[in-house]
N, C-alpha and C positions, 0 to 999 in steps of 0.2 A: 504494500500500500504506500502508494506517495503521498505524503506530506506536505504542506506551504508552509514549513516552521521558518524558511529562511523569509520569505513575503511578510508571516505573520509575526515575526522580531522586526522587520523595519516598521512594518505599519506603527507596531506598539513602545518601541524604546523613546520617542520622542515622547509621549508621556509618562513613560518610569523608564529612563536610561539605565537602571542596572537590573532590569527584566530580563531572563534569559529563558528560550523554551527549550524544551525537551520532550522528545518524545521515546518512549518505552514499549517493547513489544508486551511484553506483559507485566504484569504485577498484580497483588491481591487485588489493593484500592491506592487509586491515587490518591483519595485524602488521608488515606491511611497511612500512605510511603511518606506525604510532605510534613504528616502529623510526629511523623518519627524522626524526621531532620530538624526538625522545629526543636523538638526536644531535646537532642542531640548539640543544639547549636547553631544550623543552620537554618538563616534565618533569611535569605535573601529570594529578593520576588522572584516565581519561574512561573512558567506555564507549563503546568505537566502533564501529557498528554499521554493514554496508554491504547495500544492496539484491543490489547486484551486485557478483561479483569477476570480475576478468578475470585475473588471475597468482594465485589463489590455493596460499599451498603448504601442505603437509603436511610429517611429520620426515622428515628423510634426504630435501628436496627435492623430494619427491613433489610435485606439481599437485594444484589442489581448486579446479576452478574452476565457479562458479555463478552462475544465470540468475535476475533476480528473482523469490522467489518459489519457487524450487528448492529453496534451501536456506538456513537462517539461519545467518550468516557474522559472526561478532563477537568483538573483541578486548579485551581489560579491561588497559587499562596502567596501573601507578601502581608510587612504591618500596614497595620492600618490604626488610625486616633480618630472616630466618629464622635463626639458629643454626644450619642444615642444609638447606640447599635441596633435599635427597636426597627423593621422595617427592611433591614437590610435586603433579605431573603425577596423580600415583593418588587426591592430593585433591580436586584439581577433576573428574576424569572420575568420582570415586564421586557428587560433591556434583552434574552433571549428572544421574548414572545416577538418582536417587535423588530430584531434583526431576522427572522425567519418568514415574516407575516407580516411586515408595515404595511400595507394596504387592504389588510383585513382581509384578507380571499380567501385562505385558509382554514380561517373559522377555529385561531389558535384564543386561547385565553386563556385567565389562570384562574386556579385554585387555592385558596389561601390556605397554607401561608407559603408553598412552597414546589408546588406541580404547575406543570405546561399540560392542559387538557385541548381536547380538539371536540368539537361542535357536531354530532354525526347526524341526530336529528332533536327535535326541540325536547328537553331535558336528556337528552341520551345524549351520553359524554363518551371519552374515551380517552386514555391519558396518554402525553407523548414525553415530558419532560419531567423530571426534580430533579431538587436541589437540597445538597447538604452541607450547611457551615458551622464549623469547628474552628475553636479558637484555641491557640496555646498560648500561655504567661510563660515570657521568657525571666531570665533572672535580674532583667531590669526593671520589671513589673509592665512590660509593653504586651500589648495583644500582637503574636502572627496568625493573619486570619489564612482560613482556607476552606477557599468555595468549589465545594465539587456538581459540576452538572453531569447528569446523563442525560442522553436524548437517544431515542429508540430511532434507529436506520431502515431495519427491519422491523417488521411486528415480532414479541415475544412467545415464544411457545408454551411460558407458564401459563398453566391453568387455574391456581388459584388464586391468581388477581382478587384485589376487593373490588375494583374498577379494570373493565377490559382495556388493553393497550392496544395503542394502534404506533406504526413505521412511519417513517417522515415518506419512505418509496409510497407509501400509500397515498400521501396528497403532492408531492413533486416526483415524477418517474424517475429522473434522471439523478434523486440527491444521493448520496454518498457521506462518510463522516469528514474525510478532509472538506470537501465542497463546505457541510454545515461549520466547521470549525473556524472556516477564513469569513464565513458571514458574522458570527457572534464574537470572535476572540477581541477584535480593537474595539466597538462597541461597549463589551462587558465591561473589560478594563477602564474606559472614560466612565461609565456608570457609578462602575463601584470607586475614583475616586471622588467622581462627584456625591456620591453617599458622604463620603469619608467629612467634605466638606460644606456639603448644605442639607446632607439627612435626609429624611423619606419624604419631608414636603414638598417637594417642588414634583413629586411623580404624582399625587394621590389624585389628581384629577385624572388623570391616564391609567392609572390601578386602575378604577371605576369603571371606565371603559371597556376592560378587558374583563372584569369580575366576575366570576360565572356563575357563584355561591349570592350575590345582589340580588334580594328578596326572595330566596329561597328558602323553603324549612330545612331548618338544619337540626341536627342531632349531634352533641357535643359526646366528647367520651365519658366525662362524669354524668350523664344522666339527662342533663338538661338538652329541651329544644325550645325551638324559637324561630324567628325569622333574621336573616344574614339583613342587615343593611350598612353593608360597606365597610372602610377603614376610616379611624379617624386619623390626624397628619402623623402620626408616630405609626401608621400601620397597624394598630390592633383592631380589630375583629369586632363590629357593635353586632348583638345579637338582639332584638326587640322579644322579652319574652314576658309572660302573664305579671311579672314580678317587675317588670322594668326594662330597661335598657339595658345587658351585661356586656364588661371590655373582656375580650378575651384574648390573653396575650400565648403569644403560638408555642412559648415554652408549658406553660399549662395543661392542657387537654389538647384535644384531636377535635374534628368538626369533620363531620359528612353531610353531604344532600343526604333529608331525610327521604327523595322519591327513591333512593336506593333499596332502603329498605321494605319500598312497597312490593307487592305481588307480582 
């Protein structure tokens, strides 16, 4: 598989000049490998990109594991100093939705706090992307963040999906993971430092946009449901339920479309 790592180092150095990518045929997980250099001591931005994973996870532990070529599998480590790290996660999955889908034809949008879903027909979903950020405290008390996406190339032959997945081949014939790689990598990167330094407000009108969970019944993982209406500027979660308005921040519980669990 060819690579653009030399295209995608010029595109991106001019915003973090000591960014270096790399690509890896395989490895468990790449947030898992950047998660162990971090600790170790290495600490410097890379784009780490792997052909294949064999441990890959999702939030709350989940597996994502992929076959070269399945699916593009990539982690962007580097520090980062937010004012609020609240939101982060809705910045990078709008900044994927949005480098793969800017003219909306696709029928990409997201799931809070942390999936790329696709539009199959009106409430029927099908998921194409997440994202998982981990952060390590170096010993100078600095966060190195690291954001892993996957994005499904192919559809997945797991079957017990909570949510069916669908392949990016399924809405662009011709996509591929370097193809998806060189659209989202310089993108991401301007995102997540624009996070760094104006926070999730300046996106929350374009979340909205994309929201797929917006007025929806929702079913949270402690019990409660209610209806999804939106994020407020920090990105948490307003749920409208019998009892009031609830913020639900994404380290807390889990939220589903309650039409999942219909019949």
């Amino acid at each position: 598989m060819i690579w653009p790592a030399e295209d995608i180092w010029q595109s991106c150095v001019p915003l973090l000049p000591a960014l270096t990518v790399e690509v890896l045929k395989e490895v468990d997980s790449t947030n898992s490998e950047l998660m162990r250099r971090a600790r170790a001591g290495q600490t410097d931005p890379v784009l780490l990109i792997a052909e294949s994973q064999t441990a890959g996870r999702g939030r709350l532990g989940r597996q994502w594991h992929a076959q070269a070529g399945d699916a593009l599998t990539f982690s962007l480590g580097l520090m980062l100093h937010p004012a609020d790290w609240s939101g982060l996660s809705l910045a990078v999955g709008l900044s994927v939705v949005e480098s793969l889908d800017s003219q909306d034809a696709l029928g990409l949008g997201l799931k809070w706090p942390n999936d790329v879903w696709v539009s199959r027909q009106p409430k029927q979903w099908a998921k194409l992307a997440g994202i998982l950020i981990e952060t390590a405290v170096t010993q100078k008390e600095d966060r190195y963040c690291v954001i892993g996406v996957g994005v499904n190339i192919s559809k997945p032959n797991a079957q017990d999906l909570s949510i069916p997945a669908i392949g990016l081949r399924e809405l662009l014939d011709t996509a591929s993971a370097p193809q998806a790689l060189a659209r989202i990598a310089k993108p991401l990167l301007a995102a997540v430092l624009a996070f760094e330094s104006k926070g999730f407000a300046p996106l929350q009108t374009a979340f909205q946009q994309r929201d797929v969970l917006r007025d929806m019944p929702v079913t949270l993982s402690d019990g409660r449901q209610g209806i999804a209406r939106g994020v407020d500027n920090t990105g948490v979660l307003r749920v409208e339920t019998p009892q009031g308005t609830q913020l639900v921040n994404s380290a807390e519980v889990r939220v589903r479309p309650s039409i999942e669990e219909s019949p």
